[in-house]
C-alpha positions, -999 to +999 in steps of 0.1 A: +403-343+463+430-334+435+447-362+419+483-361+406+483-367+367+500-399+358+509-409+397+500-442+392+511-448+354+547-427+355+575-421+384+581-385+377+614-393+368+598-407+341+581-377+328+609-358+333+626-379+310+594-376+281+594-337+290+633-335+281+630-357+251+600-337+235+616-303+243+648-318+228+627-334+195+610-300+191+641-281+190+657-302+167+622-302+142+625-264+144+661-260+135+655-287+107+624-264+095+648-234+099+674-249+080+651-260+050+630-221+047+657-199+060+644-161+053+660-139+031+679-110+051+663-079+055+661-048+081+630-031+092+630+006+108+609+022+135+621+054+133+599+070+166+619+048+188+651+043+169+648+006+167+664-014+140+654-050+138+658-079+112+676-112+099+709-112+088+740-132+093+715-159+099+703-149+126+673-126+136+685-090+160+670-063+173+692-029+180+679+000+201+698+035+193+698+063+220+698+091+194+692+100+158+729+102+150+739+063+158+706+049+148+715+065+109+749+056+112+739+021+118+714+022+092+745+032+067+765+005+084+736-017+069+732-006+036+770-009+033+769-046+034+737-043+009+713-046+036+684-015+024+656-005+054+624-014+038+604+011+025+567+007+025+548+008-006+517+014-016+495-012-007+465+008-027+484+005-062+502-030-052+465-045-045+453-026-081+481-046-097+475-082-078+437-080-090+443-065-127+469-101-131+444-121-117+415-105-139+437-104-171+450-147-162+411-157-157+399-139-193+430-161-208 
């Protein structure tokens, strides 16, 4: 025989009220958080699809493009406000840098 959680402790109105308050508490906690560790702006590419996604403006979008020719002249709309696509880098030669500062800082 199932038994309803709480039944006998809360009136559901009652944990509709709890419900509403925590979602309410956790959306305020995560705008505080956002707030105090907002991201710097940046764009990313995915140039199969001609998707365009990032933050700026403080807030986070996400642009799909039907053909080549909007999807670069968003991406110059971008950079014209100083917002550059990010370009990948080689994580071979960035790792061979991270380990030769680490090596040179622990012979210090």
């Amino acid at each position: 025989m199932p038994v309803q959680a709480f039944e006998s402790d809360f009136s559901r109105q009652e944990i509709k009220d709890f419900l509403t308050y925590f979602y309410i508490y956790l959306i305020q906690l995560f705008n505080n958080a956002k707030s105090l560790a907002q991201p710097e702006p940046f764009i990313r590419m995915i140039d199969s699809s001609f998707i365009l996604y990032g933050y700026y403006n403080n807030q986070y979008f996400e642009e799909g493009y039907d053909d080549r020719k909007s999807y670069q002249q968003a991406i110059q709309r971008f950079s014209s406000v100083g917002l550059n696509a990010f370009q990948p880098q080689n994580i071979n030669s960035l790792l061979q840098t991270i380990i030769s500062e680490v090596a040179q800082n622990y012979e210090q």
